[in-house]
mmCIF file of the N, C-alpha and C atoms, coordinates in Angstrom:
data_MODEL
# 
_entry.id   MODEL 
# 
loop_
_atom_site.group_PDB 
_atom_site.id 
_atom_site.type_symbol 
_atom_site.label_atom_id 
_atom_site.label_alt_id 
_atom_site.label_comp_id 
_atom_site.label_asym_id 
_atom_site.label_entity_id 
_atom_site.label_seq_id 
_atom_site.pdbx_PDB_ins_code 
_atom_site.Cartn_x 
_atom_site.Cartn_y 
_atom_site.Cartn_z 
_atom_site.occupancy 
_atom_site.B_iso_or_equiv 
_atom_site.pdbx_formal_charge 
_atom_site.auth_seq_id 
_atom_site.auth_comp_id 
_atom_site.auth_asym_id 
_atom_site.auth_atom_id 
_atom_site.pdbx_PDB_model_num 
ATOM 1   N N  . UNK A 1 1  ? 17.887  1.509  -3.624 1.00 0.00 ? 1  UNK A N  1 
ATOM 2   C CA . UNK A 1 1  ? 17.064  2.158  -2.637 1.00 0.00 ? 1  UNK A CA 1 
ATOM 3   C C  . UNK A 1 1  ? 17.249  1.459  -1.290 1.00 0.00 ? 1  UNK A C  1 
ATOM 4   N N  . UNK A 1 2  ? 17.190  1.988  0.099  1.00 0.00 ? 2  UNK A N  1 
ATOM 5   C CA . UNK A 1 2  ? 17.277  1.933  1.379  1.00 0.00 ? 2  UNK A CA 1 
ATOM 6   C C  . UNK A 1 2  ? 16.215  0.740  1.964  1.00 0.00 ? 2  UNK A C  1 
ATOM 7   N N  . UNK A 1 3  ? 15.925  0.098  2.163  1.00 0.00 ? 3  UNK A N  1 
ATOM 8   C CA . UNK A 1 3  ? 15.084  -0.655 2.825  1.00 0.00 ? 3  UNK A CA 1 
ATOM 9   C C  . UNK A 1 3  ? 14.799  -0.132 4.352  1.00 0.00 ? 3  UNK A C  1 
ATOM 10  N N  . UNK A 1 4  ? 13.574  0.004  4.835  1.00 0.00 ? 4  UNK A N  1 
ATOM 11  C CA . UNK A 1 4  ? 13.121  0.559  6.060  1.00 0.00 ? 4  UNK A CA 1 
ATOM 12  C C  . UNK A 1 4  ? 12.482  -0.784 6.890  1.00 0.00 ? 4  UNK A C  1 
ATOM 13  N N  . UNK A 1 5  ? 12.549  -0.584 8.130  1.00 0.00 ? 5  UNK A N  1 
ATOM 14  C CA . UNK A 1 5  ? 11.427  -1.506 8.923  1.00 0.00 ? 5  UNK A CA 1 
ATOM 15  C C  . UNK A 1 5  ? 10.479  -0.789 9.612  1.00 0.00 ? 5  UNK A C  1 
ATOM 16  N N  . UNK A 1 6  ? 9.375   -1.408 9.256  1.00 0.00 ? 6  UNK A N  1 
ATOM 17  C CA . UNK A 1 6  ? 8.191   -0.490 10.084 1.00 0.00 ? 6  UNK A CA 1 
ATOM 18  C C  . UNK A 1 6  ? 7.948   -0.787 11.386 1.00 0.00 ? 6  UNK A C  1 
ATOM 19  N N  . UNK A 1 7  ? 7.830   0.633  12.300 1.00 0.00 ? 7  UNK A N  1 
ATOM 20  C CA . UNK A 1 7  ? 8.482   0.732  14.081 1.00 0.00 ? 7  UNK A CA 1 
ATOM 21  C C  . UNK A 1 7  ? 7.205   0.143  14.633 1.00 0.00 ? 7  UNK A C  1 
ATOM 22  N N  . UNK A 1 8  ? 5.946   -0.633 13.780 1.00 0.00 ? 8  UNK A N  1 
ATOM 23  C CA . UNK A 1 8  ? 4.464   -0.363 13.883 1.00 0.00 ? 8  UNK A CA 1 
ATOM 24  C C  . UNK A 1 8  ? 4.455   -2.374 13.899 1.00 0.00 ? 8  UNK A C  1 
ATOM 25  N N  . UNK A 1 9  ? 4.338   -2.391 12.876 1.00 0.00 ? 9  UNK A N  1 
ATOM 26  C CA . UNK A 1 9  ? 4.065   -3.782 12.045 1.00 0.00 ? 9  UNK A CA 1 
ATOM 27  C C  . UNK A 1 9  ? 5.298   -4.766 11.825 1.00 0.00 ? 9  UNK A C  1 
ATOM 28  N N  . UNK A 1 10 ? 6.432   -4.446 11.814 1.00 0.00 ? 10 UNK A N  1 
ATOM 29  C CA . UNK A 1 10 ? 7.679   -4.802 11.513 1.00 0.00 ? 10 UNK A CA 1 
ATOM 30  C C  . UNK A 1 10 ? 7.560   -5.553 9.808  1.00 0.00 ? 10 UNK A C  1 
ATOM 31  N N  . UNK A 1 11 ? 6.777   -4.843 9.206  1.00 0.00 ? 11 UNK A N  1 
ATOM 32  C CA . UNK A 1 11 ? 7.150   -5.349 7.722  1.00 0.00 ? 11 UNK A CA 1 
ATOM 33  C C  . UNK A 1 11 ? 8.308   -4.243 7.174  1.00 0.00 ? 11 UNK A C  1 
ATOM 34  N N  . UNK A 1 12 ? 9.018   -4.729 6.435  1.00 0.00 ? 12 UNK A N  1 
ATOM 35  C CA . UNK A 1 12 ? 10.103  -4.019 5.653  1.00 0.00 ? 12 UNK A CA 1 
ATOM 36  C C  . UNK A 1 12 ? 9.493   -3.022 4.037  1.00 0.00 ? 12 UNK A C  1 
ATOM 37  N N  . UNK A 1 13 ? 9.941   -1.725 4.224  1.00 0.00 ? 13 UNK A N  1 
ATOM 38  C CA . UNK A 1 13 ? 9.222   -0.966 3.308  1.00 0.00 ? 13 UNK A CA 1 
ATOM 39  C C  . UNK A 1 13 ? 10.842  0.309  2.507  1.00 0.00 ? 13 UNK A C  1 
ATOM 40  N N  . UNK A 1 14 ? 10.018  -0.015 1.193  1.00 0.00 ? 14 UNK A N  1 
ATOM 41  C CA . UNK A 1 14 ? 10.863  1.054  0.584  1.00 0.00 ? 14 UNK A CA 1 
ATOM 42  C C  . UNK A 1 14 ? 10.415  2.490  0.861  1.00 0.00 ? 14 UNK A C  1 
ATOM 43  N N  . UNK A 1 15 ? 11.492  3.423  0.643  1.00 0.00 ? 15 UNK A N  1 
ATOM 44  C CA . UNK A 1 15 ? 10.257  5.080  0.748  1.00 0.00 ? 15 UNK A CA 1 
ATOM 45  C C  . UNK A 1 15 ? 9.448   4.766  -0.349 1.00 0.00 ? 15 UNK A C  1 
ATOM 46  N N  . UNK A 1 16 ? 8.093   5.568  0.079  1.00 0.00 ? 16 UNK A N  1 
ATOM 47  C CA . UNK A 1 16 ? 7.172   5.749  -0.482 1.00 0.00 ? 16 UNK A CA 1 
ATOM 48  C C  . UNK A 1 16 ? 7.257   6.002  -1.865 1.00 0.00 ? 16 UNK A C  1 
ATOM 49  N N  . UNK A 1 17 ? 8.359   6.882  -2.536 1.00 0.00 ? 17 UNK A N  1 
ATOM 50  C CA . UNK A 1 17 ? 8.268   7.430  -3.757 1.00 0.00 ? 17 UNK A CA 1 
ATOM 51  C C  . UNK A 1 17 ? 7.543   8.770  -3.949 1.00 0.00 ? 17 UNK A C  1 
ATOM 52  N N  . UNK A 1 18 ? 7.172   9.331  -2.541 1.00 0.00 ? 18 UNK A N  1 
ATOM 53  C CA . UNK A 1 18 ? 6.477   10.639 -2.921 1.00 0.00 ? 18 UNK A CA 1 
ATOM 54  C C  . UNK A 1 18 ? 6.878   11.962 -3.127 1.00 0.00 ? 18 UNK A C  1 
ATOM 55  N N  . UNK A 1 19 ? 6.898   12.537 -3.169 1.00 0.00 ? 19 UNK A N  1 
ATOM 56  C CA . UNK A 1 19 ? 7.466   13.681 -3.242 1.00 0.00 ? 19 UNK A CA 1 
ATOM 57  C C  . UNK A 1 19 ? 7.395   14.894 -2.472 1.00 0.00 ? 19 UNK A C  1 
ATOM 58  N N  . UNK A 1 20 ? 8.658   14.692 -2.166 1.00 0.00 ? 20 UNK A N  1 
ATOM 59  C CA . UNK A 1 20 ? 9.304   15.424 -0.641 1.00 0.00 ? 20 UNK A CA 1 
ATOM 60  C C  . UNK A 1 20 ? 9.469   17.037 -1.316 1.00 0.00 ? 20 UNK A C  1 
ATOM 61  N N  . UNK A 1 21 ? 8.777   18.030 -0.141 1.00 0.00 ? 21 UNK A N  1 
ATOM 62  C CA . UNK A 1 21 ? 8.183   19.239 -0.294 1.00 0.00 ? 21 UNK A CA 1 
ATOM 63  C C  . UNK A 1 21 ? 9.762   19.662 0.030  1.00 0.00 ? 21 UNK A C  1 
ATOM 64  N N  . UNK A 1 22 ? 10.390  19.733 0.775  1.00 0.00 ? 22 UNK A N  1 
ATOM 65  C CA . UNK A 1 22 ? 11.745  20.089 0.893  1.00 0.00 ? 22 UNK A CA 1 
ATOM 66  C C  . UNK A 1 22 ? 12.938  20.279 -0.796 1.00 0.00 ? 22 UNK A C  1 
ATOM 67  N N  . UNK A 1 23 ? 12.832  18.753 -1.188 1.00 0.00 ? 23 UNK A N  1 
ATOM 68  C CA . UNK A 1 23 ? 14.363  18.636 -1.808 1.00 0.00 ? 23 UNK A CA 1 
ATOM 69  C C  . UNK A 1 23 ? 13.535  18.449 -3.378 1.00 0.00 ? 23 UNK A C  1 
ATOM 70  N N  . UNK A 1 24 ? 12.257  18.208 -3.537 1.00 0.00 ? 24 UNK A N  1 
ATOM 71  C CA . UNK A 1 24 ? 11.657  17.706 -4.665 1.00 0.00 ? 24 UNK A CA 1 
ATOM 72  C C  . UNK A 1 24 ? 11.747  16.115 -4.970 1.00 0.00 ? 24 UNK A C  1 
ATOM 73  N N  . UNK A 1 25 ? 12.958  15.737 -4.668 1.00 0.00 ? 25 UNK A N  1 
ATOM 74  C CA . UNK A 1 25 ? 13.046  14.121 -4.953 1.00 0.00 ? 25 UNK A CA 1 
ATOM 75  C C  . UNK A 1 25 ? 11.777  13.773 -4.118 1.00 0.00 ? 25 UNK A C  1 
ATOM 76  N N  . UNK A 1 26 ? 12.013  12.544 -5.485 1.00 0.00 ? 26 UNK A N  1 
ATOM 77  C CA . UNK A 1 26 ? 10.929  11.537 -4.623 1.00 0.00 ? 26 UNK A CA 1 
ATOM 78  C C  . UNK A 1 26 ? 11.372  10.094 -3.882 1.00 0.00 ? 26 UNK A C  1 
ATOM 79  N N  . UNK A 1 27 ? 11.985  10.476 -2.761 1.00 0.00 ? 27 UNK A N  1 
ATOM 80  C CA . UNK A 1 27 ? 12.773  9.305  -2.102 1.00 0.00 ? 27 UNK A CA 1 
ATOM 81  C C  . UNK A 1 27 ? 11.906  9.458  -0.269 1.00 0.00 ? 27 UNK A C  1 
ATOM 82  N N  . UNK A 1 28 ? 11.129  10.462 -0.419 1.00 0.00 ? 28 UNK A N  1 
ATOM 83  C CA . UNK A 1 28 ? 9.974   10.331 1.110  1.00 0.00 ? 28 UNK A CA 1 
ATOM 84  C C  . UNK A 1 28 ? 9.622   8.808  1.892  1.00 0.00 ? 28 UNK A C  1 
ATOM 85  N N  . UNK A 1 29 ? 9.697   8.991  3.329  1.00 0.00 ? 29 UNK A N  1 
ATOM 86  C CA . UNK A 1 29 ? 8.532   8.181  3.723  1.00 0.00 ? 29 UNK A CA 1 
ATOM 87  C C  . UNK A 1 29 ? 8.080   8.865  5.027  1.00 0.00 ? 29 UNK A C  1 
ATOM 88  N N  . UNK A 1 30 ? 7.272   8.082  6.034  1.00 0.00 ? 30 UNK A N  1 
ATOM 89  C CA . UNK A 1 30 ? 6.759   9.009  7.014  1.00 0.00 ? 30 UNK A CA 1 
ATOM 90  C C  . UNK A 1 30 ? 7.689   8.371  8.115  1.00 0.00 ? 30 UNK A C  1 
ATOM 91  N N  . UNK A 1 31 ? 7.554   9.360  9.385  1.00 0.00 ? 31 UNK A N  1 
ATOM 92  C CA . UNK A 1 31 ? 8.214   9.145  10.739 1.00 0.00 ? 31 UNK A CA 1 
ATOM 93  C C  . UNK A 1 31 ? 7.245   9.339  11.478 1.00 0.00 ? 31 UNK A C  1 
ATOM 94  N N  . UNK A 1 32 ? 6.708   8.983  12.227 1.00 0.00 ? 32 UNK A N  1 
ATOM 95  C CA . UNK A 1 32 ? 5.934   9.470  13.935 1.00 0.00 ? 32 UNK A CA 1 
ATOM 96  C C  . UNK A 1 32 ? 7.332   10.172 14.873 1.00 0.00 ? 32 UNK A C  1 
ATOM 97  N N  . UNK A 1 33 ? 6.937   11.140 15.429 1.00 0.00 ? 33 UNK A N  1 
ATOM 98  C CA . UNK A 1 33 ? 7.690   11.985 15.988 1.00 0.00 ? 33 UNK A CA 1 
ATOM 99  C C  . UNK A 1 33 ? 6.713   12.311 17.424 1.00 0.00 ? 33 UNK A C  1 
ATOM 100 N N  . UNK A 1 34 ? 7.462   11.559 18.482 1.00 0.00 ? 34 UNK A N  1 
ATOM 101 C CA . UNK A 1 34 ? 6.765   11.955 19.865 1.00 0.00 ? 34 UNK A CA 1 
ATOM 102 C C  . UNK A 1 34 ? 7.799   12.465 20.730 1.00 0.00 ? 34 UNK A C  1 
ATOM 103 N N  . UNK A 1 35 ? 7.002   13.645 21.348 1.00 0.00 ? 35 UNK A N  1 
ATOM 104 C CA . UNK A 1 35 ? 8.182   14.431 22.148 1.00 0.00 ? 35 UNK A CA 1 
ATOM 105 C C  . UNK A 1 35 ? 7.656   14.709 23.478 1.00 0.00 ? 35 UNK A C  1 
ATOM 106 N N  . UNK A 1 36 ? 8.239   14.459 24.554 1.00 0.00 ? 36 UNK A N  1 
ATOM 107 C CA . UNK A 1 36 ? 7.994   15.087 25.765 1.00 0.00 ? 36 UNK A CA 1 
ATOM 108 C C  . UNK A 1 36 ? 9.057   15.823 26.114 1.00 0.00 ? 36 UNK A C  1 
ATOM 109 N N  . UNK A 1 37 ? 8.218   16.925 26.928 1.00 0.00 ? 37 UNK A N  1 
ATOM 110 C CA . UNK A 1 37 ? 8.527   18.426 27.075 1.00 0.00 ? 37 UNK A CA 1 
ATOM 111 C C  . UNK A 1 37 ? 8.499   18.400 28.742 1.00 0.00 ? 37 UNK A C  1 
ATOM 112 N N  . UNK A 1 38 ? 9.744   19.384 29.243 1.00 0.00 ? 38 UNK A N  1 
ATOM 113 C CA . UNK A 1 38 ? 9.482   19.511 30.635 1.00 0.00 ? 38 UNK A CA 1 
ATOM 114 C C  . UNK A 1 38 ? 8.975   21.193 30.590 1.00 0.00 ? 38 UNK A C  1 
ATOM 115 N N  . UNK A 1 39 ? 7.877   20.997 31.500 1.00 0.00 ? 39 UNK A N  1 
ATOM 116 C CA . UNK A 1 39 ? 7.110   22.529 31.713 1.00 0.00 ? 39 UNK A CA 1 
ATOM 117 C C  . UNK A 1 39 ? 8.098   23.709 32.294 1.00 0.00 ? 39 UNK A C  1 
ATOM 118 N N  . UNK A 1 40 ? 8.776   23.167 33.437 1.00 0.00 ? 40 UNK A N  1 
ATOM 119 C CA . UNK A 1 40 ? 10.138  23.638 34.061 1.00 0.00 ? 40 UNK A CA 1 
ATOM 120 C C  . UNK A 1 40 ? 11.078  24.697 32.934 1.00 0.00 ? 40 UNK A C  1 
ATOM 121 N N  . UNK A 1 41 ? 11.611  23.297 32.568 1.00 0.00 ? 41 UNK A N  1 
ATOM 122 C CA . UNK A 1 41 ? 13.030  23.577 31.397 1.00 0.00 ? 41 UNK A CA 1 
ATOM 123 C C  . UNK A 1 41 ? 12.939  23.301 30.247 1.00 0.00 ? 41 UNK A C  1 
ATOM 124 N N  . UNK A 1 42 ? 12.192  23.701 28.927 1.00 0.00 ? 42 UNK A N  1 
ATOM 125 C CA . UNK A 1 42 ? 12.499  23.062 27.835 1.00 0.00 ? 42 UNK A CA 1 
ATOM 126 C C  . UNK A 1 42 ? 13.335  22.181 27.245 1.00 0.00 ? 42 UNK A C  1 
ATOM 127 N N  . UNK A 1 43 ? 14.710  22.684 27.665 1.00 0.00 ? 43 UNK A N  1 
ATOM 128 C CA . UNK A 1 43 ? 15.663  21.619 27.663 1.00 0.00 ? 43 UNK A CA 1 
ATOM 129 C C  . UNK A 1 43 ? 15.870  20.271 27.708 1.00 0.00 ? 43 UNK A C  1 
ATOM 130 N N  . UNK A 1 44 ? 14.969  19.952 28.898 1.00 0.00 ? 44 UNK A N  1 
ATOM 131 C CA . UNK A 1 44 ? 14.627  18.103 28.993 1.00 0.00 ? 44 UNK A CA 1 
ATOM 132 C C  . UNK A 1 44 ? 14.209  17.463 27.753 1.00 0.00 ? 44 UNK A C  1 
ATOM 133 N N  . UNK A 1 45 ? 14.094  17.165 26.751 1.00 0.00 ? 45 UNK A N  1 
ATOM 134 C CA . UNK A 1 45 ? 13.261  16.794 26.423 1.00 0.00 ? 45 UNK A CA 1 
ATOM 135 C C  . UNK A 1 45 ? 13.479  14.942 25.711 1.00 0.00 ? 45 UNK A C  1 
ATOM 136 N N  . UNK A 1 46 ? 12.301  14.328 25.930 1.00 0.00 ? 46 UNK A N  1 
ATOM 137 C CA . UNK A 1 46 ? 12.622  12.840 25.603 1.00 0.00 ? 46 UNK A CA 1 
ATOM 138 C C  . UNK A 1 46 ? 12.448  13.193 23.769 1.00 0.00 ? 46 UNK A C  1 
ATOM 139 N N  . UNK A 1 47 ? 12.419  12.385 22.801 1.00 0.00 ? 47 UNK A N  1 
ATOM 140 C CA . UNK A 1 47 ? 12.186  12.403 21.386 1.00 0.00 ? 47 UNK A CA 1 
ATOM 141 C C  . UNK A 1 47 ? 12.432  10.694 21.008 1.00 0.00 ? 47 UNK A C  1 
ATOM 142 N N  . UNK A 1 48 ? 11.119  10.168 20.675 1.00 0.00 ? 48 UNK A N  1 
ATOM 143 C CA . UNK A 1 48 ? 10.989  9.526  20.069 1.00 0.00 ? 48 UNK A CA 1 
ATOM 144 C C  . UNK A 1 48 ? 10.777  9.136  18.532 1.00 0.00 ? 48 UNK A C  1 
ATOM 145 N N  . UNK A 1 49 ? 11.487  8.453  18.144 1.00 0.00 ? 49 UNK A N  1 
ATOM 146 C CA . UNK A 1 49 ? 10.857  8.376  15.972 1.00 0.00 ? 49 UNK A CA 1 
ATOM 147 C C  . UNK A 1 49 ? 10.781  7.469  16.172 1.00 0.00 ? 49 UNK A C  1 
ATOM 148 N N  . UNK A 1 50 ? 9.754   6.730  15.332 1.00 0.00 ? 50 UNK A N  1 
ATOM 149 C CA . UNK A 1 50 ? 8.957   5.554  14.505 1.00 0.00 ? 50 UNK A CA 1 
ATOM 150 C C  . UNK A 1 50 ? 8.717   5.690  13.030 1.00 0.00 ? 50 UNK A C  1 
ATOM 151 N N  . UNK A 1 51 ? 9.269   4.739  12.386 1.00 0.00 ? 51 UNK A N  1 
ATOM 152 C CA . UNK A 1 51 ? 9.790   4.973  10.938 1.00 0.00 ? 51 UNK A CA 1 
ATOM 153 C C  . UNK A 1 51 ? 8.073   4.058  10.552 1.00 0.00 ? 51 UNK A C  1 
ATOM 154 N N  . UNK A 1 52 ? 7.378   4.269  9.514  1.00 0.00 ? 52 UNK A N  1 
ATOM 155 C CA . UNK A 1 52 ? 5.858   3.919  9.820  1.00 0.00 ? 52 UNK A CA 1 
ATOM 156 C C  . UNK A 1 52 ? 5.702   3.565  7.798  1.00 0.00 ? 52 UNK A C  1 
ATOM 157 N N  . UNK A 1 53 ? 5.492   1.843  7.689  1.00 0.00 ? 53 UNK A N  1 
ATOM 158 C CA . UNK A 1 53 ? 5.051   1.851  6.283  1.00 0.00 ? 53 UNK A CA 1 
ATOM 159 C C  . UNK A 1 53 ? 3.487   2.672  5.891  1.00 0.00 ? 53 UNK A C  1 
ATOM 160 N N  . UNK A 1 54 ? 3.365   2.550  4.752  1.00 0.00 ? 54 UNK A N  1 
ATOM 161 C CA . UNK A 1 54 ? 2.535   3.074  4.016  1.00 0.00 ? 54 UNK A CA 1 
ATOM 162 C C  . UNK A 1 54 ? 0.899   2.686  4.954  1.00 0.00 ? 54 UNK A C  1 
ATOM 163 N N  . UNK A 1 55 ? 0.712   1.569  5.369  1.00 0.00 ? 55 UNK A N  1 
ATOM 164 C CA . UNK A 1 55 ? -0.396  0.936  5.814  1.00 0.00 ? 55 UNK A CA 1 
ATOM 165 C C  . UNK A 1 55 ? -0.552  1.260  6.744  1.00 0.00 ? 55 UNK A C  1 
ATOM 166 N N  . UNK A 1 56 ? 0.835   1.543  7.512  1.00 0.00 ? 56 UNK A N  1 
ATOM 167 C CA . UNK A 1 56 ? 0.355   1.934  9.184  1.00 0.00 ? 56 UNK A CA 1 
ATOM 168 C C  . UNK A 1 56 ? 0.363   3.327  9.377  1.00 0.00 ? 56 UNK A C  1 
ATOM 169 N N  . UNK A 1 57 ? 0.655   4.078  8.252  1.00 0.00 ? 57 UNK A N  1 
ATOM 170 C CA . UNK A 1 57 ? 0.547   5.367  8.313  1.00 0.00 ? 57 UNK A CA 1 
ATOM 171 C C  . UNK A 1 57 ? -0.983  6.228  7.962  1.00 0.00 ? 57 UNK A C  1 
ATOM 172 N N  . UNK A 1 58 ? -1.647  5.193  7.110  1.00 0.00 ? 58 UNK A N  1 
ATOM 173 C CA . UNK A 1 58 ? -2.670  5.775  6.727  1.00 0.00 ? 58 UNK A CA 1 
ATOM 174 C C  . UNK A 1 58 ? -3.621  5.074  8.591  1.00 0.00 ? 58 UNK A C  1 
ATOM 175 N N  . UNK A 1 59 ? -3.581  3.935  8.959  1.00 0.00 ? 59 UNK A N  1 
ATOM 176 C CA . UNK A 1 59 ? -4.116  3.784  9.616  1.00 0.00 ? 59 UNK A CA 1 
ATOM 177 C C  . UNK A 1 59 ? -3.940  4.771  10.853 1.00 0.00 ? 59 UNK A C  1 
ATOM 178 N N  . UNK A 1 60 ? -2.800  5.369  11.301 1.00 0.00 ? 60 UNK A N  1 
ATOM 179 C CA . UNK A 1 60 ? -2.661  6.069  11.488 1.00 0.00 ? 60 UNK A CA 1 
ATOM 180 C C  . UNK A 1 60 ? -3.671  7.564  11.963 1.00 0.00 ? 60 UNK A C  1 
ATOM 181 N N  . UNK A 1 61 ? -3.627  7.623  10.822 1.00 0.00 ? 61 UNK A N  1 
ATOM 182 C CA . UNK A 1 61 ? -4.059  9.091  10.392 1.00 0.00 ? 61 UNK A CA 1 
ATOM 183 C C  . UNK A 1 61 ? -5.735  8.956  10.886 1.00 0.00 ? 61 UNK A C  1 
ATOM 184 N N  . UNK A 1 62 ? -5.925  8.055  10.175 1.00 0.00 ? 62 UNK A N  1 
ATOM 185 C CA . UNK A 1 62 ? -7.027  7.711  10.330 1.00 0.00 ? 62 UNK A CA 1 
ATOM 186 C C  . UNK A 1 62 ? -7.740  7.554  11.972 1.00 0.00 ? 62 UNK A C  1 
ATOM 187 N N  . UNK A 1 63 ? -6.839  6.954  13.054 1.00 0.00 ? 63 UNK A N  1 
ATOM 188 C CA . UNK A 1 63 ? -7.563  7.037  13.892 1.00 0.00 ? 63 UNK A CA 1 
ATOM 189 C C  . UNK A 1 63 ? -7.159  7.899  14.880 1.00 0.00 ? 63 UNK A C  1 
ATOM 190 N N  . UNK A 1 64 ? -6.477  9.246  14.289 1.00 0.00 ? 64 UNK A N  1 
ATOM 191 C CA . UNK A 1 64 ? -6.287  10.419 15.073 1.00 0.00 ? 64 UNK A CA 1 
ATOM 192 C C  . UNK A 1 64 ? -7.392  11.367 14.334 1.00 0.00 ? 64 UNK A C  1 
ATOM 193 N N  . UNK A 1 65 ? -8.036  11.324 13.183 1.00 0.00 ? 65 UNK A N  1 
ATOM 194 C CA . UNK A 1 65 ? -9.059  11.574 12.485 1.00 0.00 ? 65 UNK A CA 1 
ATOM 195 C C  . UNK A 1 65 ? -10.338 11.326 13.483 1.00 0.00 ? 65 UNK A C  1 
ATOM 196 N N  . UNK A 1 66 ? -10.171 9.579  13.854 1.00 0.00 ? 66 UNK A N  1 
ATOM 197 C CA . UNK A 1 66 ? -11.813 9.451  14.567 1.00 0.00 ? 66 UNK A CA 1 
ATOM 198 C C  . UNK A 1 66 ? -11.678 9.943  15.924 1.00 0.00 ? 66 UNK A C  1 
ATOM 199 N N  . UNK A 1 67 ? -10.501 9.996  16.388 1.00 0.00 ? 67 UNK A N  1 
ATOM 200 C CA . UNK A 1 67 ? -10.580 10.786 17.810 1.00 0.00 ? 67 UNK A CA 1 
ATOM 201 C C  . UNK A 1 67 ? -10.582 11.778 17.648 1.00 0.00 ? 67 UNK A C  1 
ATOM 202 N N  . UNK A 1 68 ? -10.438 12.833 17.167 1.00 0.00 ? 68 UNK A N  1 
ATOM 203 C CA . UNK A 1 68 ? -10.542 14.252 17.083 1.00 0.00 ? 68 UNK A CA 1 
ATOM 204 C C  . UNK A 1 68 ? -12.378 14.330 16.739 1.00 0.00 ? 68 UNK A C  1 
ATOM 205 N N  . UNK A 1 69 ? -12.491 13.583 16.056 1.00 0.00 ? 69 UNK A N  1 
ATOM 206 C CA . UNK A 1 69 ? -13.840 13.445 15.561 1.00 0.00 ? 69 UNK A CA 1 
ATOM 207 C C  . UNK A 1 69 ? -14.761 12.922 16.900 1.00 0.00 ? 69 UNK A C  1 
ATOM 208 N N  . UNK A 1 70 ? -14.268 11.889 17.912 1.00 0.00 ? 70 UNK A N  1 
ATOM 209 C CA . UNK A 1 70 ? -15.099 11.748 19.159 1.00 0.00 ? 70 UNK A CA 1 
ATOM 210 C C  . UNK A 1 70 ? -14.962 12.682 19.910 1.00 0.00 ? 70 UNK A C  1 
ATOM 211 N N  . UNK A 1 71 ? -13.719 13.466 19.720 1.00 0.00 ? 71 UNK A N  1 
ATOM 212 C CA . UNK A 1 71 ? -13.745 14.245 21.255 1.00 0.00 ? 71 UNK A CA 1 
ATOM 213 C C  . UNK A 1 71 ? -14.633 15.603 20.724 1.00 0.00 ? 71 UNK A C  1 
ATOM 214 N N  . UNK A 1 72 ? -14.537 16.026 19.673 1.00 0.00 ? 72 UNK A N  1 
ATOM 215 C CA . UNK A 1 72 ? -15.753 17.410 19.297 1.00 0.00 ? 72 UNK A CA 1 
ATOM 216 C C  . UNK A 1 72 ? -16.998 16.431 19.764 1.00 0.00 ? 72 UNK A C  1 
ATOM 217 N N  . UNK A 1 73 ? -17.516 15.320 19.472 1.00 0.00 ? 73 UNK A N  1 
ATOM 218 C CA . UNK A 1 73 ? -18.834 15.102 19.434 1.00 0.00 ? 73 UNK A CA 1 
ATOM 219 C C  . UNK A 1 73 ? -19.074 15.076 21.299 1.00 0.00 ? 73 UNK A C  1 
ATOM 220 N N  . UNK A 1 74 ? -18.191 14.972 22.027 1.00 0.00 ? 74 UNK A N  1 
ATOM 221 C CA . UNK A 1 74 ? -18.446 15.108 23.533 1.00 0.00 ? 74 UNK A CA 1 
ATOM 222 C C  . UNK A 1 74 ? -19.091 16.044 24.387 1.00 0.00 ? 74 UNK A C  1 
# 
């Protein structure tokens, strides 16, 4: 198996083992995917990936969870 580094924490992580909705194997892990867009030209566009272990992914999630969750309570 592949060894990963996390773009977050820099600990080293195997895939997850989960099971990828695409191919069925279970050789998954997660990416953060940030993109900027020009309003102009679609064309521009920057694309960032961040390869993200298990820990920083749930944390993750989690605090796009409590911000979505502060900004309704505003």
């Amino acid at each position: 198996m592949i060894a990963r580094k996390c773009d977050i924490c820099g600990k080293f992580f195997e895939p997850y083992l989960v099971s990828n909705t695409i191919s069925g194997k279970r050789d998954s892990y997660y990416q953060i995917k940030v993109t900027e867009n020009n309003f102009i030209g679609r064309d521009a566009r920057t694309r960032h990936e961040y390869d993200v272990c298990m820990e920083c992914k749930k944390k993750f999630i989690n605090w796009v969870k409590d911000e979505k969750r502060k900004a309704k309570n505003k």
